[in-house]
C-alpha positions in Angstrom: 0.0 0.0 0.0 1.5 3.2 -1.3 2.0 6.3 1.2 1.7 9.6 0.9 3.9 11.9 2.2 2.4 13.1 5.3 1.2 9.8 6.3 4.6 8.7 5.5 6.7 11.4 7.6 4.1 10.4 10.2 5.2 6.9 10.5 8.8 6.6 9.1 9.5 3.9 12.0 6.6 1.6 10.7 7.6 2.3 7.2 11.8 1.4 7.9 10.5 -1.7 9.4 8.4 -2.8 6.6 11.0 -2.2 4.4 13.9 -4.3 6.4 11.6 -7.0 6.4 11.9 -7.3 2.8 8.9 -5.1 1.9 9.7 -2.3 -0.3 7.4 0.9 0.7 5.9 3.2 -2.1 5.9 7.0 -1.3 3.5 8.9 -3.3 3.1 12.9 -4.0 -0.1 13.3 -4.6 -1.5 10.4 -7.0 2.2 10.0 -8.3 4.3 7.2 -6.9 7.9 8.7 -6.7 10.0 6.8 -4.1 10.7 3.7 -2.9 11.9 2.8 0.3 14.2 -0.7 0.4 16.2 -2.8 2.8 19.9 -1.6 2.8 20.2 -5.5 1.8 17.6 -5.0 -1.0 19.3 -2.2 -2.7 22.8 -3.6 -2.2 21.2 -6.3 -4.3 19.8 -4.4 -6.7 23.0 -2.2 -7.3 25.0 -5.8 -8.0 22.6 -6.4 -10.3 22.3 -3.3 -12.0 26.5 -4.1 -12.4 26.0 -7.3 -13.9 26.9 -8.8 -10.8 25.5 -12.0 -10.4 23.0 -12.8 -7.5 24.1 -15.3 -4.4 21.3 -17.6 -5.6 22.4 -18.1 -9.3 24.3 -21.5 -10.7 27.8 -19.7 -10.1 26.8 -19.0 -6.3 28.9 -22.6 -5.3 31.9 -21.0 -7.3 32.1 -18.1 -4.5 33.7 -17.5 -1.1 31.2 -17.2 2.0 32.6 -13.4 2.3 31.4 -13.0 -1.3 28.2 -14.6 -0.8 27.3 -12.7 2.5 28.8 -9.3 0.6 26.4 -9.3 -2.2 23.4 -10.4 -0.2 24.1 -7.0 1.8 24.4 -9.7 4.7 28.4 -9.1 6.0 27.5 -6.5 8.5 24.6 -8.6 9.9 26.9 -11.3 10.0 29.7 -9.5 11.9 27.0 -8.5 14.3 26.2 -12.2 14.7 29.7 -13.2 15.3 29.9 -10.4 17.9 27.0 -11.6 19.4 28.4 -14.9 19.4 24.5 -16.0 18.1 25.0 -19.3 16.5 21.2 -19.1 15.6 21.4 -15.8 13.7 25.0 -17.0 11.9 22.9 -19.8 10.5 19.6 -17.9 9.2 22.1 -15.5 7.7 24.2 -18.8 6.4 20.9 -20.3 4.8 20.4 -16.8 3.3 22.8 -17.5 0.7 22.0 -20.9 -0.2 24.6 -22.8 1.7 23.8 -25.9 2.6 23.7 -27.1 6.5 27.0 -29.2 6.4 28.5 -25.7 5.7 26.9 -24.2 7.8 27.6 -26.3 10.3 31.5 -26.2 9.5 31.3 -22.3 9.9 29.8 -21.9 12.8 32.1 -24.1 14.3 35.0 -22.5 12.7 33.3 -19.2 14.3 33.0 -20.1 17.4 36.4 -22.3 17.8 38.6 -19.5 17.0 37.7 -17.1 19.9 
């Protein structure tokens, strides 16, 4: 559902959690649509894209590092966090995020939390 502007200054914080969800928000001016509001992971997605940088979930996805994986999904600093965090539950949603599988993910988070 688009907003307009004064509904959307009005709830910005509503509008910022939609949109790191994964829901894009449409601003409107007047009966015109002219913004869109995306996850920072969303648009990091799009810009790679745009590039003609292939997506994590493509064929050529097992041909990548983890770090590149996580870097175009816009997921590296939510990883980090999650390594911070020492949060073996949000390393592996993030994991699973860009299609690797749970032997890997398993290996990693190990990996993660042997070194420390």
């Amino acid at each position: 559902m688009p907003f307009n502007i004064k509904v959307a200054k009005e709830n910005l914080d509503l509008i910022l959690d939609l949109a790191e969800s994964g829901r894009p928000q449409v601003i409107k001016r007047g009966t015109k649509e002219v913004a869109v509001i995306v996850s920072v992971r969303d648009w990091n997605r799009l810009k790679s894209e745009e590039k003609g940088i292939p997506s994590v979930t493509e064929k050529n996805a097992a041909a990548m590092t983890v770090n590149e994986r996580l870097y175009l999904a816009g997921l590296m600093d939510e990883f980090d966090a999650a390594d911070a965090a020492r949060d073996r539950h949000r390393i592996s949603v993030i994991l699973k995020k860009v299609d690797l599988d749970q032997t890997n993910i398993d290996a990693i988070i190990g990996s993660v939390f042997g070194k420390k």
